[in-house]
Backbone as JSON, one array per atom type, in Angstrom:
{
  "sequence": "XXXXXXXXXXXXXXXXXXXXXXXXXXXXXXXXXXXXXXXXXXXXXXXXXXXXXXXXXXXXXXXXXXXXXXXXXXXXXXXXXXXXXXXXXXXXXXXXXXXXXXXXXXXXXXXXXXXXXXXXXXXXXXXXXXXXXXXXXXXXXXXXXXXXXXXXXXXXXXXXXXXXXXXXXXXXXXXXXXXXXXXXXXXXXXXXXXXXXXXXXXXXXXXXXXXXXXXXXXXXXXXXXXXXXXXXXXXXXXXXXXXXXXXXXXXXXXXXXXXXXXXXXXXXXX",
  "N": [[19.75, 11.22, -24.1], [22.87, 12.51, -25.42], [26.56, 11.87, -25.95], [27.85, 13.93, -24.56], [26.19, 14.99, -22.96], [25.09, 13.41, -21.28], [27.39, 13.3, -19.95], [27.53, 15.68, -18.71], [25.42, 16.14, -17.4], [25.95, 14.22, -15.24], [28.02, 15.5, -13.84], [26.48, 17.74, -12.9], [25.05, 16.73, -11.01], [26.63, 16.1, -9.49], [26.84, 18.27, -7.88], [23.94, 18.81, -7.13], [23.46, 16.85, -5.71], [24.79, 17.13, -3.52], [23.72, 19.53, -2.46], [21.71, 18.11, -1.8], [21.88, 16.56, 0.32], [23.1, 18.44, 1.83], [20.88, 18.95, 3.33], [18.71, 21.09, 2.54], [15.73, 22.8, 2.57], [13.55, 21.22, 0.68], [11.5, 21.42, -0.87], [11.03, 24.19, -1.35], [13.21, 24.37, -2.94], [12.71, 22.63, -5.21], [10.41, 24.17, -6.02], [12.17, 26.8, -6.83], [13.67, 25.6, -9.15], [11.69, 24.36, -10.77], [10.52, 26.82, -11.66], [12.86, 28.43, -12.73], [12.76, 26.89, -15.04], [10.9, 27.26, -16.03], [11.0, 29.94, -17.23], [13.58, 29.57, -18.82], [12.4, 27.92, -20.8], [10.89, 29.59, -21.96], [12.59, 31.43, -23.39], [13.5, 31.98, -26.2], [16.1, 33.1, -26.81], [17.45, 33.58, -24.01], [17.69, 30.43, -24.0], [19.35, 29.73, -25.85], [21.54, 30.84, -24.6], [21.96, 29.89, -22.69], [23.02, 26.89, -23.12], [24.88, 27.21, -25.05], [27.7, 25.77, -26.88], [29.59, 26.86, -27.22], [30.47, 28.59, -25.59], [32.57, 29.56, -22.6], [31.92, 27.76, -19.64], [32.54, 28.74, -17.06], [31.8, 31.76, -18.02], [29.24, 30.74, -18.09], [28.11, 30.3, -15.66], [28.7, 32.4, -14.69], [26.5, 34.04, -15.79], [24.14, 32.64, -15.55], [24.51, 33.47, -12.45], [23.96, 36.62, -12.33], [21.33, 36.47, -14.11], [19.34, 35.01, -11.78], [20.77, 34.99, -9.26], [19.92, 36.54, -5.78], [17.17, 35.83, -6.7], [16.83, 33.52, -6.08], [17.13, 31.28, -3.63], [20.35, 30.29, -2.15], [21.3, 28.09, -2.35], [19.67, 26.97, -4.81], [21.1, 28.4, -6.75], [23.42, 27.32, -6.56], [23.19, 24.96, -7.59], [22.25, 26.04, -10.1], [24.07, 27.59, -11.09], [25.97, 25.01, -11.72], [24.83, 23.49, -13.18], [24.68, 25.21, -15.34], [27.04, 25.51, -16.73], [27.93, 23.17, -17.6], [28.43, 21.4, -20.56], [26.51, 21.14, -22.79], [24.51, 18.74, -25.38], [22.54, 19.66, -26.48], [19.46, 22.32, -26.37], [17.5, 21.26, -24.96], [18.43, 18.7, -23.24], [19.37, 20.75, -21.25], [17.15, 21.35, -19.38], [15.64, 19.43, -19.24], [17.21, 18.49, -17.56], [17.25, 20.1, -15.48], [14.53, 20.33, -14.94], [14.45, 17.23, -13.99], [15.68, 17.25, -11.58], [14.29, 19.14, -9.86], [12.27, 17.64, -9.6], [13.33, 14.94, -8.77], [13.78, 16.55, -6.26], [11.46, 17.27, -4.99], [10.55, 14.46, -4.34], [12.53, 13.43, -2.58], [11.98, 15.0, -0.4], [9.97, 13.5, 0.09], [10.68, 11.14, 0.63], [12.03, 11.4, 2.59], [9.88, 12.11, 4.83], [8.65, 9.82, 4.32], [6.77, 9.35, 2.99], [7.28, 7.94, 0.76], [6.16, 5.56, -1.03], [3.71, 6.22, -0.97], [3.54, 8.39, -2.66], [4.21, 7.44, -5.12], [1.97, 5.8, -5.39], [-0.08, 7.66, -5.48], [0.61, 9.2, -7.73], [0.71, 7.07, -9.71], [-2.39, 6.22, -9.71], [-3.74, 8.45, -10.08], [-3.07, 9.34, -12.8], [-4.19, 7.39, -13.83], [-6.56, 7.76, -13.86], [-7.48, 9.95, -14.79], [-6.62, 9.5, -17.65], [-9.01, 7.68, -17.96], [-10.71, 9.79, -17.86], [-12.24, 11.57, -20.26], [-13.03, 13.94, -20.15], [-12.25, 15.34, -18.33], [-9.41, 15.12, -18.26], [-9.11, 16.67, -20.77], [-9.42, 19.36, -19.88], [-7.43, 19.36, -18.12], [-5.5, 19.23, -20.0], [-6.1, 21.6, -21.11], [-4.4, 23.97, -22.62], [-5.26, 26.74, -23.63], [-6.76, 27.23, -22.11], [-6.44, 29.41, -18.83], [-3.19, 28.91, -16.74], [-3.54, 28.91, -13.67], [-6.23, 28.52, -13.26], [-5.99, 25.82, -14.17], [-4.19, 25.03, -12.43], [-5.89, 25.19, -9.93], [-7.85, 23.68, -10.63], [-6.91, 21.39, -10.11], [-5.95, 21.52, -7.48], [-8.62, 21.34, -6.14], [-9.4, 19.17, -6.73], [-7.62, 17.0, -5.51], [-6.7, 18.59, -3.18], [-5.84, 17.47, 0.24], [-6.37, 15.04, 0.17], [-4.65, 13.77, -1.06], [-0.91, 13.21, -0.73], [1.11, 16.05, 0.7], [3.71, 16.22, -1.47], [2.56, 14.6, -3.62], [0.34, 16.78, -4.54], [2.15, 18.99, -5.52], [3.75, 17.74, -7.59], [2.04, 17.19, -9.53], [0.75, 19.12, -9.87], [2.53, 20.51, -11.15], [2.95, 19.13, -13.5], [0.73, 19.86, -14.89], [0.75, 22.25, -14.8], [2.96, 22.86, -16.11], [3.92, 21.3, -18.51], [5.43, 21.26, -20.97], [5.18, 20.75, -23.63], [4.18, 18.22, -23.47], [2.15, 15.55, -23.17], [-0.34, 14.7, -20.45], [-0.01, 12.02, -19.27], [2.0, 10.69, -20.14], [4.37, 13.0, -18.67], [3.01, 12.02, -16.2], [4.79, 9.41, -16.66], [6.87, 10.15, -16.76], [7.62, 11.53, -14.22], [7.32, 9.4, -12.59], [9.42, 7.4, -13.45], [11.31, 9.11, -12.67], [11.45, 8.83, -9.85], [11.36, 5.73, -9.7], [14.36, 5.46, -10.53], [15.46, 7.1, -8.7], [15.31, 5.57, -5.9], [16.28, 3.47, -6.47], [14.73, 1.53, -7.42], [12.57, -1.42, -9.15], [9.64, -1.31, -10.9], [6.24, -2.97, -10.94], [3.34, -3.36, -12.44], [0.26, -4.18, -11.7], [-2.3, -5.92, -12.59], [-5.76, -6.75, -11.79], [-8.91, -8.65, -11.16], [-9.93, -8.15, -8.76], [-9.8, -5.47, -6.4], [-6.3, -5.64, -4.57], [-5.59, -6.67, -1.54], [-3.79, -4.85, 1.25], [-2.2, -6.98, 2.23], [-1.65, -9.02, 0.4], [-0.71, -7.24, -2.0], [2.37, -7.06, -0.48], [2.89, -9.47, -0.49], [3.01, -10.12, -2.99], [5.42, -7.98, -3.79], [7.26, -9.26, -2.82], [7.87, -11.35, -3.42], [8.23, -10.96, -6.27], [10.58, -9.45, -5.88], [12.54, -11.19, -4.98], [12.56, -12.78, -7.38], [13.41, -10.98, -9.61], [15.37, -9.42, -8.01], [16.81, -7.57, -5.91], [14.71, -4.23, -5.0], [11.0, -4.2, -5.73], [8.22, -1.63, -6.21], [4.98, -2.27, -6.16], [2.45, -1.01, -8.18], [-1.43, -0.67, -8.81], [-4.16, -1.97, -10.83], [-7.7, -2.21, -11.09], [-9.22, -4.21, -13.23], [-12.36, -5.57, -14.35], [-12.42, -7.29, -16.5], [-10.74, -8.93, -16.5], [-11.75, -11.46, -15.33], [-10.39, -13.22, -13.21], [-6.95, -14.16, -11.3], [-4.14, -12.51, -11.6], [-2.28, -10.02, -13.82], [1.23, -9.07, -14.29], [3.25, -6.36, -14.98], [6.85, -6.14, -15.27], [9.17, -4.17, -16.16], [10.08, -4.71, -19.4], [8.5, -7.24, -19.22], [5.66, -9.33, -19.07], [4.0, -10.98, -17.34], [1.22, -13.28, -17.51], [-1.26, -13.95, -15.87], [-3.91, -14.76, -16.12], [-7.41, -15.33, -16.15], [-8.69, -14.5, -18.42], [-7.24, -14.46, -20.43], [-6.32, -17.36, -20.0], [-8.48, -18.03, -21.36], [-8.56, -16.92, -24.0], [-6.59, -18.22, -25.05], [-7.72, -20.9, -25.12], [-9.75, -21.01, -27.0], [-8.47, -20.1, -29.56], [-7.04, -22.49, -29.77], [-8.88, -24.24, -30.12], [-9.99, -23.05, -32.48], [-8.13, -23.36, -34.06]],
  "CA": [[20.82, 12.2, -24.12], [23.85, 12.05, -26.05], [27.13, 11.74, -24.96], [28.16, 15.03, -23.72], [24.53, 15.5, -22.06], [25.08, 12.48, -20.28], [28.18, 13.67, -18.9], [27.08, 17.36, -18.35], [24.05, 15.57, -16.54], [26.69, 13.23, -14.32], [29.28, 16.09, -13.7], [26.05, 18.57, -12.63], [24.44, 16.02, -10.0], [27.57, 15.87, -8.14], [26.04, 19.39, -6.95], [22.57, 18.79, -6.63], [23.15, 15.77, -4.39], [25.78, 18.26, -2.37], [22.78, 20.25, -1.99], [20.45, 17.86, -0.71], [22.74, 16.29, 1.64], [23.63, 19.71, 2.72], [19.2, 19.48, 4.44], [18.23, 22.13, 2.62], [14.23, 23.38, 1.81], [13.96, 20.76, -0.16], [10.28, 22.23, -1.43], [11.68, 25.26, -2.16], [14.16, 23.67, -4.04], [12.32, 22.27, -5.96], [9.91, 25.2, -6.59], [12.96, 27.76, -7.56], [13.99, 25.16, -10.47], [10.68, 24.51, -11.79], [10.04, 28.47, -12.28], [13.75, 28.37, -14.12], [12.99, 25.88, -16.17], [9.69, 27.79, -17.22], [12.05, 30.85, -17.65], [14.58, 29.24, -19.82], [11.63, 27.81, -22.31], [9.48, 30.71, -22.41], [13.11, 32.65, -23.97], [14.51, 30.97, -26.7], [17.51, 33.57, -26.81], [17.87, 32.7, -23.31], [17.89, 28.95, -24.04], [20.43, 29.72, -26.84], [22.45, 31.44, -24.63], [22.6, 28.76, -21.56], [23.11, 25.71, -23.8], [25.88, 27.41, -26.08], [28.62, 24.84, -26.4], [31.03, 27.65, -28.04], [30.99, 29.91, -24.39], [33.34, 28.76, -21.71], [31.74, 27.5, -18.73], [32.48, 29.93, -16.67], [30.76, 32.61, -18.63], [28.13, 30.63, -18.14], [27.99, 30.02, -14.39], [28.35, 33.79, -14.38], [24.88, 34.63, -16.36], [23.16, 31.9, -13.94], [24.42, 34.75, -11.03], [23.27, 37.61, -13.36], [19.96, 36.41, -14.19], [18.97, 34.89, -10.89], [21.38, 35.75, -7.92], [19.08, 37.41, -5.1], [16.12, 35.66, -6.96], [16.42, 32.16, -5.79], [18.02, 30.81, -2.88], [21.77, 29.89, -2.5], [21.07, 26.33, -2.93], [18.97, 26.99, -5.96], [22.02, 29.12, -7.58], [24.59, 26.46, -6.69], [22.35, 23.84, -8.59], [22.29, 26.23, -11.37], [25.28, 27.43, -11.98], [26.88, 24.09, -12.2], [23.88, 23.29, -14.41], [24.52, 26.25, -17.08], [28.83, 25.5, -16.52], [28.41, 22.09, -18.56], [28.54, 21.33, -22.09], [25.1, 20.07, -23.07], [24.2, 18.52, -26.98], [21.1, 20.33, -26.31], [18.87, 23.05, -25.14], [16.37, 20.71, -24.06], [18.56, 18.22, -22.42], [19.43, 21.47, -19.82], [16.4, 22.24, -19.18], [15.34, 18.73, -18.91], [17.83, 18.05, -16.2], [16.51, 21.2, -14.27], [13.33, 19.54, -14.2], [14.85, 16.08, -13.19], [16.49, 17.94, -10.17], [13.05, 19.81, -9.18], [11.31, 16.54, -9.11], [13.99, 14.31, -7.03], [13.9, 17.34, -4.68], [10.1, 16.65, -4.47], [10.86, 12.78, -4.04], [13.73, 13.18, -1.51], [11.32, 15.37, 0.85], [8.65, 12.13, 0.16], [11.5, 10.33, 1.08], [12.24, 12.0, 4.69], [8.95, 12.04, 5.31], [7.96, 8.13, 5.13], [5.83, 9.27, 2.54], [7.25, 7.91, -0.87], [5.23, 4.71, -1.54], [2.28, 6.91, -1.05], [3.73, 9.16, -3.39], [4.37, 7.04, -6.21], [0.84, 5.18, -5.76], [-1.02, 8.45, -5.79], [0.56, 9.85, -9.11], [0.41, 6.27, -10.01], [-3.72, 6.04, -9.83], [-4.52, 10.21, -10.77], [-2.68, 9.35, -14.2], [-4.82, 6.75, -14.27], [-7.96, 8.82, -13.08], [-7.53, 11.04, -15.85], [-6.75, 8.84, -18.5], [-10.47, 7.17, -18.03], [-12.11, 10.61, -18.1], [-12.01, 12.16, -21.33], [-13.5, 15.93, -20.5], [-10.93, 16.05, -17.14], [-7.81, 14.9, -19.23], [-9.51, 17.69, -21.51], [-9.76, 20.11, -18.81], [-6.19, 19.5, -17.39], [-4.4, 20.03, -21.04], [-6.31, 22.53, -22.49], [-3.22, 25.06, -23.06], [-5.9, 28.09, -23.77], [-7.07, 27.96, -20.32], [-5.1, 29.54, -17.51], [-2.3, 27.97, -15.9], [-3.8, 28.87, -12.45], [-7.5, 27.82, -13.58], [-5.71, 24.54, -14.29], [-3.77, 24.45, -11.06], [-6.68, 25.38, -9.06], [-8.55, 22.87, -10.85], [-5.8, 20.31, -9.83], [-5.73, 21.46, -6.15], [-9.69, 21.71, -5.63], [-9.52, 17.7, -6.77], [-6.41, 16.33, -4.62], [-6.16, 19.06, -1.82], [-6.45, 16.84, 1.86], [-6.61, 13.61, -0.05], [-2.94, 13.32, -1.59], [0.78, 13.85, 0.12], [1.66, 17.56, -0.45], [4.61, 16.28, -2.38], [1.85, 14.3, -4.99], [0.3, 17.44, -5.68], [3.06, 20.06, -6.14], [3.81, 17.37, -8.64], [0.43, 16.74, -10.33], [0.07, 20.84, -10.45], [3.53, 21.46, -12.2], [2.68, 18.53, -14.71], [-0.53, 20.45, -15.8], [0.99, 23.7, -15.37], [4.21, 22.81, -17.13], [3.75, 20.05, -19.29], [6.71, 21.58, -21.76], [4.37, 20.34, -24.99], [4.14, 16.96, -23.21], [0.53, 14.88, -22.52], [-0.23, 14.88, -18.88], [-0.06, 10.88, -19.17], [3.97, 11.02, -20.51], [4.87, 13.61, -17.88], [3.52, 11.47, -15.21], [5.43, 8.62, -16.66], [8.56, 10.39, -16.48], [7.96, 11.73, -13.12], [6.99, 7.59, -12.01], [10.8, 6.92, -13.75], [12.66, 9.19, -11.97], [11.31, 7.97, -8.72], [11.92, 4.55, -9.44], [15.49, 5.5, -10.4], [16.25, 7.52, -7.34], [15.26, 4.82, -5.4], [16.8, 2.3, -6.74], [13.9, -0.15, -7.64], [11.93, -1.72, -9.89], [8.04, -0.96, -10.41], [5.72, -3.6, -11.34], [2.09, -2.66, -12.3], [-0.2, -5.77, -11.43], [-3.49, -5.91, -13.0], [-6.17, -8.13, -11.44], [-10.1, -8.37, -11.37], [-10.61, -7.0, -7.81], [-8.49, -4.7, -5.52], [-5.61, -6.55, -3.63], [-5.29, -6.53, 0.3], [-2.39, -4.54, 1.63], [-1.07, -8.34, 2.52], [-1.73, -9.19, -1.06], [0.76, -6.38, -2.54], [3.38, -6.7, 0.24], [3.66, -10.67, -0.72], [3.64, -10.2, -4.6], [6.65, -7.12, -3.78], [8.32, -9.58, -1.67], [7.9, -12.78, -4.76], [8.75, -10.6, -7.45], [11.96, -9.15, -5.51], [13.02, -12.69, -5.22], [12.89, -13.36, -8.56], [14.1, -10.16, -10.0], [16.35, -8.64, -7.53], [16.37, -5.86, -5.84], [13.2, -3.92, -4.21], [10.06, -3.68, -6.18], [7.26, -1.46, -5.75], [3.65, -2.92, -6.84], [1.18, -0.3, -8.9], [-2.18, -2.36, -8.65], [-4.88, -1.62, -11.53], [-8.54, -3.32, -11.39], [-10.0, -4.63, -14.22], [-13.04, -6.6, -13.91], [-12.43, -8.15, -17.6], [-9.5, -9.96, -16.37], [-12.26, -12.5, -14.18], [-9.4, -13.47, -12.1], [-5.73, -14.05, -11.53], [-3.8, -11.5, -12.18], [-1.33, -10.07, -14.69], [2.43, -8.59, -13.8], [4.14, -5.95, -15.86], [7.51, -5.24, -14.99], [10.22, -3.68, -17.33], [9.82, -5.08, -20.68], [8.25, -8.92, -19.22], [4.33, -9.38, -18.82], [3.69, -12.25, -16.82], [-0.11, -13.13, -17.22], [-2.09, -15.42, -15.1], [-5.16, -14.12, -15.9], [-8.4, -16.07, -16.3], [-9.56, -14.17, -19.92], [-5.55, -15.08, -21.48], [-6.33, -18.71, -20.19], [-10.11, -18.48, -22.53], [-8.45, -16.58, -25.45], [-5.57, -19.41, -25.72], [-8.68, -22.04, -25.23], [-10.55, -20.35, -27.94], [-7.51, -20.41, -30.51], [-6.59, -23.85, -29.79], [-10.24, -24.81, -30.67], [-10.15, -22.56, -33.91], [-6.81, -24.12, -34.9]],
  "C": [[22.03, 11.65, -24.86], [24.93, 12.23, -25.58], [27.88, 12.69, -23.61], [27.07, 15.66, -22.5], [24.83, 15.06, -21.1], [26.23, 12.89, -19.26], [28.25, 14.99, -18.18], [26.11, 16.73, -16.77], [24.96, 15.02, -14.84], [27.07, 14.68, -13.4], [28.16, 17.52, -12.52], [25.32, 17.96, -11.09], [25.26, 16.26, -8.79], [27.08, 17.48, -7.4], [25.03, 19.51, -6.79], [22.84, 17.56, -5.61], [24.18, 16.01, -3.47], [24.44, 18.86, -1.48], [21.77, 19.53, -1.36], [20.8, 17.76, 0.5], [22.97, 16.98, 2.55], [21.68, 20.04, 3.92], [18.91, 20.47, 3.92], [16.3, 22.23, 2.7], [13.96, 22.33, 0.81], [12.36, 20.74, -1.39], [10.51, 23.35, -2.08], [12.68, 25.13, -3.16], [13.72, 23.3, -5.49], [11.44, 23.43, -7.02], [10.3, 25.83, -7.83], [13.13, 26.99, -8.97], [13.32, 24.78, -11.05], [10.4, 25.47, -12.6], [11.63, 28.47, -13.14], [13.41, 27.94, -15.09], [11.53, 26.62, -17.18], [10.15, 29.2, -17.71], [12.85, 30.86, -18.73], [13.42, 28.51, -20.83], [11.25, 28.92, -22.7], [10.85, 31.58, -23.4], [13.64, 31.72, -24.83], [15.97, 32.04, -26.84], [18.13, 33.32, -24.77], [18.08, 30.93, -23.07], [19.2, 28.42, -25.11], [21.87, 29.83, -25.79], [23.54, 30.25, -23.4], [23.5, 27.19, -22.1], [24.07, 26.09, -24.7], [27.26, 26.77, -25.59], [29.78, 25.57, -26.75], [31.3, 28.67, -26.65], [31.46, 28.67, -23.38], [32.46, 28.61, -20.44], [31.67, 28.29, -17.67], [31.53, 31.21, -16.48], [29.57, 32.07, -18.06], [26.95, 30.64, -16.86], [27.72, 31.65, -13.94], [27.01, 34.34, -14.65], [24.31, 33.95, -15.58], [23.41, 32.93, -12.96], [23.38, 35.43, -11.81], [21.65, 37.55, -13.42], [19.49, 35.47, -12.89], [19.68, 34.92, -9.16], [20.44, 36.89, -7.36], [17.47, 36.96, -5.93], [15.72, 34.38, -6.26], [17.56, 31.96, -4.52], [19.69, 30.22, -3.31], [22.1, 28.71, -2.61], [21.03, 26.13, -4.43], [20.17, 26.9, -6.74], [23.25, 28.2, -7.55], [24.24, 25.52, -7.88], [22.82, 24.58, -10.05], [23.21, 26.52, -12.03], [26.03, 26.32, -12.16], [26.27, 23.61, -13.45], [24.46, 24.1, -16.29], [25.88, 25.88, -17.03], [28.74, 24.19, -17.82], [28.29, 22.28, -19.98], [27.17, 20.29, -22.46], [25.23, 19.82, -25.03], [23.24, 19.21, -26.99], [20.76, 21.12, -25.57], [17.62, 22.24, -24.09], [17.05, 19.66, -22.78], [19.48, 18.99, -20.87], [18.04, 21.39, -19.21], [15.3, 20.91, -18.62], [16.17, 18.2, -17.34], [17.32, 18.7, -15.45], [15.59, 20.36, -13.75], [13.73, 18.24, -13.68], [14.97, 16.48, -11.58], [15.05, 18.18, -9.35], [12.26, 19.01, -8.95], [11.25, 15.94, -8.33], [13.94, 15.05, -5.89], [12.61, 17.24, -3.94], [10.1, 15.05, -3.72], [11.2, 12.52, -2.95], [12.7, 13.92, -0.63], [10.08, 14.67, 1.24], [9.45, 11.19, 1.4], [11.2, 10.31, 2.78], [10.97, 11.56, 5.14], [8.23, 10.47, 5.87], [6.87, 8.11, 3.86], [6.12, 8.26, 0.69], [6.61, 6.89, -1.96], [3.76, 5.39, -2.05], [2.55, 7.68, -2.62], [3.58, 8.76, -4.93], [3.08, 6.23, -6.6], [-0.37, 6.15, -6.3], [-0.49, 8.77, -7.2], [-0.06, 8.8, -9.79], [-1.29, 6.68, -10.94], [-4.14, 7.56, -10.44], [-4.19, 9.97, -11.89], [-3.74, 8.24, -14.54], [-6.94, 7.08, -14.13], [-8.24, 9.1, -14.69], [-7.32, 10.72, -17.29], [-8.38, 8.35, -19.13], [-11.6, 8.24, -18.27], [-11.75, 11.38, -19.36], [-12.34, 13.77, -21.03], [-12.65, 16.29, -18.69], [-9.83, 15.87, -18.08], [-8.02, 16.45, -20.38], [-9.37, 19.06, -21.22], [-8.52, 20.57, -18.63], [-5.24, 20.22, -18.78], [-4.83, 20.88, -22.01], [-5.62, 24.02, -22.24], [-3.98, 26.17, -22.98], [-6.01, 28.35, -22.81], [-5.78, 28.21, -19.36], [-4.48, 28.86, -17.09], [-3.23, 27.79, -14.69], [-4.96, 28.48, -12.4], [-7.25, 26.36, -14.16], [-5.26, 24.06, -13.04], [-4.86, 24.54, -9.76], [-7.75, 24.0, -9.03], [-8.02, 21.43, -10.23], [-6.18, 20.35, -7.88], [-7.5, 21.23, -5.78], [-10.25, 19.82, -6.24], [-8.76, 17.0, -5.86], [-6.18, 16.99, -3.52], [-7.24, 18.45, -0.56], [-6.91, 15.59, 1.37], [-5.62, 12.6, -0.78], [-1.82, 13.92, -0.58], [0.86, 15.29, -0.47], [2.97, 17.24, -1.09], [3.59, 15.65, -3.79], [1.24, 16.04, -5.33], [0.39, 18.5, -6.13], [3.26, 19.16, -7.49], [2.98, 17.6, -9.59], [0.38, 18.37, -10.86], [1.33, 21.06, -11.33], [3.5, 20.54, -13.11], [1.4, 19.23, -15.27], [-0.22, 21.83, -16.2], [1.84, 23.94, -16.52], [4.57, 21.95, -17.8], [5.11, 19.97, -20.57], [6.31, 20.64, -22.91], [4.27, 18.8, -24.9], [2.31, 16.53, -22.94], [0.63, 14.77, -21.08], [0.28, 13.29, -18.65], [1.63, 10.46, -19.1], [4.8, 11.76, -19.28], [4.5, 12.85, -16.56], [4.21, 10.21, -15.08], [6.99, 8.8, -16.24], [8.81, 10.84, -14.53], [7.95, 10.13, -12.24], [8.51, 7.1, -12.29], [11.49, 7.47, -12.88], [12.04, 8.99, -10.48], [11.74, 6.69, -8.52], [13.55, 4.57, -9.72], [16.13, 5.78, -9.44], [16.06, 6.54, -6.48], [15.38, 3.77, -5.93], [16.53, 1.03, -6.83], [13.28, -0.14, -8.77], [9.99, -1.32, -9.52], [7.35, -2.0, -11.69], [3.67, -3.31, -11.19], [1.22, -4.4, -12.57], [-1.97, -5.21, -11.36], [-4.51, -7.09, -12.53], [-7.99, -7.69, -11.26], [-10.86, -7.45, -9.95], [-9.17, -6.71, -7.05], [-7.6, -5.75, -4.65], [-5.65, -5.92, -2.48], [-4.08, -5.99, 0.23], [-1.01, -5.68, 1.48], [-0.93, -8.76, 0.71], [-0.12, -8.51, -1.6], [1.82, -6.61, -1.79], [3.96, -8.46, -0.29], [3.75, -10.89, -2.33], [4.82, -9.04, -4.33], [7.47, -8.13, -3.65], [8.92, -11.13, -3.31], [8.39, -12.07, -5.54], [10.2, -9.92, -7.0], [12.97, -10.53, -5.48], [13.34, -13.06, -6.26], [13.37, -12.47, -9.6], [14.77, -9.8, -9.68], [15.85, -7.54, -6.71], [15.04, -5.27, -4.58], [12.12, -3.84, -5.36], [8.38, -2.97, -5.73], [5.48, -1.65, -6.93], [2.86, -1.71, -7.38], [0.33, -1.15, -9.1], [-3.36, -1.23, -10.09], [-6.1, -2.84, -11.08], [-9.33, -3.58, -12.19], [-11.05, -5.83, -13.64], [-13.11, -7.68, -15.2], [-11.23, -8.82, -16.87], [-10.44, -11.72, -15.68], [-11.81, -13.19, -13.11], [-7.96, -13.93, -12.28], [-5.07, -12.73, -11.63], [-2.26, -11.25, -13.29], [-0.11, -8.85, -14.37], [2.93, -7.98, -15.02], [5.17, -5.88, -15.03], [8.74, -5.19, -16.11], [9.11, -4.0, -18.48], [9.54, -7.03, -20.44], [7.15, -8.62, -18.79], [4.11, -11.07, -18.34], [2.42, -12.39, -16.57], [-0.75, -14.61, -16.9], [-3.25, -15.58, -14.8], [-6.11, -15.62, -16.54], [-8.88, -15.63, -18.2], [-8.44, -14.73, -20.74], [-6.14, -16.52, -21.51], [-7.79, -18.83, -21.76], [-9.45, -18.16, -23.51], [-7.57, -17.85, -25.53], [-6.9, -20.53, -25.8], [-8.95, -22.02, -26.96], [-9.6, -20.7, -29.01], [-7.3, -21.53, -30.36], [-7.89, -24.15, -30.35], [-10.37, -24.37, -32.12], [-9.16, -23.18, -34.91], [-7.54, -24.87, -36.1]]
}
């Protein structure tokens, strides 16, 4: 975002995190500003009209009543009119905040719940599901087919074996992908989790599955030495043969058994 986004973005939070605070629905919350946000793409003269940096604020808070007052809850409409009130560089970075909002509101009712580790392990592993299968990943983004023959397809895989906050998510990344890959959209939804919660996420690759105790004492080592909280994403490769290897941010710490052979191997070719 650029710099007016960023502060549109700042200036619009201070009322979405009114609204959570305030206990609302926080499912429904989320809902109402998903279906905006597929509202405001599907028009581009409505996307002109929300994002116009030449109408006063105001105006703009007023057309948010107009076009959804008595459609969406009074939560929703607070969210939005502060939303359409700012001064964005862009129509996308409104429309992107919407969806930010509709996600954390998913997150924050993970939150309450107890559920949000779960939350972030299940998108975690389904992105990684779906990555490995080529004719589901196929399945999930093929645009021709129905939305609801995608979301059905979504729920008749994950329903009674994910959190119902994973997969309201999972279904409005296939439904509403907004010309994104399903893989990208669940990266961004994996970011703003780790932002709202205020940690780091380290994805730890190793030849067989770790023990609960396993992950809870690499969280606890890598918080130590980074800061902070981190939560572990585990992948298992059986090429690794053992050890394992640590992403987090932009540092790969590998302590893998195949790294140690390839450095062998090159030293010998030297």
């Amino acid at each position: 975002m650029q710099g007016p986004s960023r502060a549109a973005a700042a200036a619009s939070r201070e009322a979405f995190t009114g609204v959570l605070a305030a206990g609302v629905g926080r499912m429904r919350l989320a809902e109402e500003l998903f279906a905006v946000v597929a509202v405001i793409d599907g028009s581009a003269t409505l996307r002109r009209a929300v994002a116009d940096p030449s109408r006063e604020g105001a105006d703009k808070a007023q057309l948010a009543e107009r076009l959804f007052g008595g459609k969406v809850s009074a939560e929703a409409l607070a969210v939005l009119k502060s939303v359409f009130a700012q001064r964005w560089s862009s129509e996308r970075d409104l429309t992107d905040t919407l969806e930010r909002f509709a996600v954390e509101s998913v997150i924050a009712e993970a939150e309450i719940a107890g559920r949000a580790d779960r939350l972030e392990d299940e998108l975690f592993r389904f992105e990684r599901i779906v990555a490995a299968d080529p004719a589901l990943r196929a399945a999930l983004s093929d645009s021709q087919a129905p939305a609801d023959k995608r979301a059905d397809l979504v729920s008749s895989l994950l329903r009674d074996k994910v959190t119902p906050e994973t997969l309201v998510l999972v279904r409005h990344a296939v439904v509403g992908p907004r010309g994104r890959r399903f893989d990208r959209v669940m990266e961004l939804y994996l970011e703003t989790a780790t932002s709202r919660r205020e940690q780091q996420t380290a994805i730890v690759t190793s030849a067989v599955p770790l023990t609960d105790d396993d992950r809870t004492r690499l969280a606890a080592g890598l918080a130590a030495l980074y800061g902070g909280t981190v939560h572990v994403n585990t992948v298992v490769d059986p090429r690794v043969l053992g050890g394992v290897k640590v992403e987090i941010g932009d540092e790969v710490i590998d302590g893998t058994v195949i790294r140690k052979l390839d450095a062998a191997r090159r030293a010998l070719g030297a």
